[in-house]
N, C-alpha and C positions, 0 to 999 in steps of 0.2 A: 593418672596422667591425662588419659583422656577427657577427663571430666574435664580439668585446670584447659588444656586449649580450647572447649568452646566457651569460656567466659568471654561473651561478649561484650560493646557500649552497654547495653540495657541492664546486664546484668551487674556492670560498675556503676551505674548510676543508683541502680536500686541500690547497691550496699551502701554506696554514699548519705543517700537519703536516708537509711536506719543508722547510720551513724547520726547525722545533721539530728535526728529522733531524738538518740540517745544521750545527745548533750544538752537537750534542750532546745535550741536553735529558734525553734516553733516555740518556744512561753520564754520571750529574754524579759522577763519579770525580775529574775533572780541579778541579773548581770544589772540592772538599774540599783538592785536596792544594796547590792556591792559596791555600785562605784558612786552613790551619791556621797556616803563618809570620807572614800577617797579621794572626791573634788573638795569636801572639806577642808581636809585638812591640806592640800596642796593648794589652794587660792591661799587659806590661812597663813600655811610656811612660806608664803611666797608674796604676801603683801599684798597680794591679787594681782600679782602679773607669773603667773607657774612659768615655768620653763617650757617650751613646745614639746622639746624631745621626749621631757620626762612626762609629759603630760599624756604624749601621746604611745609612751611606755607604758604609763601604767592603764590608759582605757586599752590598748591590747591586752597587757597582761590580766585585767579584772574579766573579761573575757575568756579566756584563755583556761583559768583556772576555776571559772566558774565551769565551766563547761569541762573541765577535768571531774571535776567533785562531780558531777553529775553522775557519768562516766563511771567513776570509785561506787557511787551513794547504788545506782542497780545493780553491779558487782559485788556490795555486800549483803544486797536486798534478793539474791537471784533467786534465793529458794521461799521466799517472801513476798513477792511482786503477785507470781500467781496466783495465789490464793485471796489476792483482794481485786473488788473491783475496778476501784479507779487505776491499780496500776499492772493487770491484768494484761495489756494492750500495747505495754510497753516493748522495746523492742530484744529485748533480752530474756523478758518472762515471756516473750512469747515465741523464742528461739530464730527470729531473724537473725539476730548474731549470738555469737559464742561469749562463754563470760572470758573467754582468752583474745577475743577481739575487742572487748569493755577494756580488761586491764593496758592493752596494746595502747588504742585508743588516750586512755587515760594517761600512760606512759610518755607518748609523743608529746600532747598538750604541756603536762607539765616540763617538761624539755624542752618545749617554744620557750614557755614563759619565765625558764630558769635562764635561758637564753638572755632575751630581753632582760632579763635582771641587769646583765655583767656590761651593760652598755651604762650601769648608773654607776656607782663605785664598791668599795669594799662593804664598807659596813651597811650597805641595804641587801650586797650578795647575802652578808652572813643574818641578818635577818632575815631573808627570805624563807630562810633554811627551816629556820619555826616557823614559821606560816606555811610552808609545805606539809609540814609533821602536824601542824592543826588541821590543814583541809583532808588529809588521808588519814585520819585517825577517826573525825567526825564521823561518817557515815556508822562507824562500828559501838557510837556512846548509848545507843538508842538500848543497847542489849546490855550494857552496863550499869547504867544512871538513868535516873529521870532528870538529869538536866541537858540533855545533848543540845535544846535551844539554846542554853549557854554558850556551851562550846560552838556551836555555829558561828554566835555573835565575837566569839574570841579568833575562828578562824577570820570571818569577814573583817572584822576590826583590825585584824594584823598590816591592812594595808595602812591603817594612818600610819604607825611608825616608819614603815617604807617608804611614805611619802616625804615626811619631814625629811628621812637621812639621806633621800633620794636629792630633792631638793635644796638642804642646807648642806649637806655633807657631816652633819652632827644627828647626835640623839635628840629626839623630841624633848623642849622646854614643857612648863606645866601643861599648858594649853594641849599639847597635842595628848597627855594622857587622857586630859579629860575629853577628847574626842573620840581617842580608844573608848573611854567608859561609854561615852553615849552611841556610839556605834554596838557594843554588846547589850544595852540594854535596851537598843531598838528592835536587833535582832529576835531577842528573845521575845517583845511583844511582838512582833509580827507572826514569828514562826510558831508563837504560841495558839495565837489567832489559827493559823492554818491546821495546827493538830486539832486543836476543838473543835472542827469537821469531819476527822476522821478518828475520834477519839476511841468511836466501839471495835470499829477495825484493829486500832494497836490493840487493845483490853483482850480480843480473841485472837489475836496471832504472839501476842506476850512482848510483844515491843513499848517503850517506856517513854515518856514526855511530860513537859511540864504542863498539858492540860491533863493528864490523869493524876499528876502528882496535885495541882491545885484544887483538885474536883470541883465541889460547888463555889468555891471561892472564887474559881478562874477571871470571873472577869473585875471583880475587886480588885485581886490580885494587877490584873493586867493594866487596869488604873493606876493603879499604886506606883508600876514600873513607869510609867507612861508618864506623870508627876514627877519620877523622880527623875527620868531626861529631860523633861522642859527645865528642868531646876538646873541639868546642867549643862544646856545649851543656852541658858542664863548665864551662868558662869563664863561660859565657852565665850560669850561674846566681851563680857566683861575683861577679861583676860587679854582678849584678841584686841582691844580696844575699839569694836564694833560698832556702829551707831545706830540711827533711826531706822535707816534701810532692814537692817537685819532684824531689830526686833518687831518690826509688819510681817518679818517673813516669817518670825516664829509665833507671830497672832494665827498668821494662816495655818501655820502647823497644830496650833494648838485647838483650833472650829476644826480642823481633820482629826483630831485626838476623839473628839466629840462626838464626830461621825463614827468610826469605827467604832467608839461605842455602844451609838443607836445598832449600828451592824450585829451586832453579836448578842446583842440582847436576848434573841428568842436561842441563840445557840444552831442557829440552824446552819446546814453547813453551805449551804449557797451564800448566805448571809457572809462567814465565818472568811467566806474566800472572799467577796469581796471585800471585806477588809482588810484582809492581805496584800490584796491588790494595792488597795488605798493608800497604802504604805507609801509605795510610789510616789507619790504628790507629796505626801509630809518629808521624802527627802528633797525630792525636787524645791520643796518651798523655805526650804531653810537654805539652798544652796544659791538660791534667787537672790536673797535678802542677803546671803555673806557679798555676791558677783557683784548686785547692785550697790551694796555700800562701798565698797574698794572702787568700784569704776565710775563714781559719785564724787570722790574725793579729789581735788587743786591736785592738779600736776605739779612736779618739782618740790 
């Protein structure tokens, strides 16, 4: 009891900060490469004029839930973190907070973001519901499969379908599945990219990913995925009925393919992140060329 009345300002602000830590706050990388599929496919379902509300629905809730998963991902990693370097520092391996303050934390968040759901209508509530059960299930693939990149890109991906039902009030037409698809198989090259920086890390603590499972092949491999999204952000636009605009912006996407490339060639893991990074810009530049074509086009 005594302890509880001298919490003072400083000492809430400090807890504050090791939370604002623990969701990321400081690297919003992740919350970029979440919500570029989900401008996707909401300029897409929306002819290029989104709705404000739900627009600005879902960049809170891509937020919201990234920074849950974060939250979850140290919580299953708690007796894991310490033992590696890069995430040794973290605020949970390093007992600033309790793993019953992660889950809390994690808790609220996605109870914002279940919130904000119920402002769109039924059938995005009840989708949201698997996309919840994808981002809390993720963190724990790594111990089961070598493909938890997968599943990454299946939990990230889950917001195209939100978006369409969000916006149209229906299931997504072709288009939006194959923005699903290309949303999972961006994810996975990226988050591929990022494991093959810390690939000897997982190999001695016995955690699982798609750069040990591709071994020497990885970055073929990760060309191959890479091919097989431009093939279907091809499609994506054909479908959408897209024009000029969009396919400069998937030229730029594809000189960024090329880069991450050169990135990862030595396998080194500075390298490996930047690539990651880089990610960023290949969705930004496909989201250019969809805005710019739609706000290109004769009114009426």
């Amino acid at each position: 009891m005594d302890r509880q009345l001298t919490i003072g300002p400083r000492e809430i602000i400090y807890k504050l900060q090791q939370y604002a830590l623990l969701v990321r706050l400081n690297r919003p990388i992740g919350i970029f490469l979440l919500l570029w599929p989900t401008l996707w496919a909401l300029w897409i379902a929306a002819g290029g004029q989104p709705d404000w509300s739900v627009l600005l629905v879902f960049i809170t809730g891509v937020t919201l839930m990234r920074s849950a998963g974060c939250a979850i991902n140290d919580f299953a990693d708690r007796d894991i973190d310490p033992k590696v370097a890069r995430t040794r520092n973290r605020p949970l391996a390093r007992a600033s907070i309790t793993p019953r303050e992660a889950l809390m934390v994690s808790t609220v968040l996605c109870l914002l973001a279940f919130a904000l759901v119920w402002l769109t209508n039924t059938l995005t509530v009840m989708l949201s519901v698997v996309g919840a059960l994808l981002a809390v299930s993720y963190p724990f693939m790594k111990r089961i499969h070598y493909l938890p990149q997968v599943h990454l890109g299946a939990a990230f991906g889950w917001a195209v379908p939100m978006a369409f039902t969000a916006q149209t009030g229906k299931l997504p037409p072709p288009v939006g599945w194959l923005i699903f698809i290309a949303a999972v198989l961006w994810a996975t090259v990226y988050d591929t990219m990022y494991a093959i920086g810390h690939r000897e890390d997982d190999l001695k603590i016995g955690v699982k990913s798609t750069a040990i499972l591709f071994g020497e092949a990885d970055r073929a491999i990760i060309g191959l995925i890479q091919l097989v999204l431009l093939v279907d952000l091809i499609l994506i636009g054909q479908r959408a009925v897209l024009g000029l605009y969009y396919y400069v912006g998937l030229c730029a996407a594809a000189g960024l393919v090329l880069y991450q490339q050169f990135l990862i060639a030595d396998r080194e893991p500075q390298h490996c992140f930047r690539a990651f990074l880089n990610n960023n810009y290949f969705g930004l530049a496909v989201f250019i060329g969809i805005a710019i074509d739609y706000a290109a086009r004769p009114s009426g």
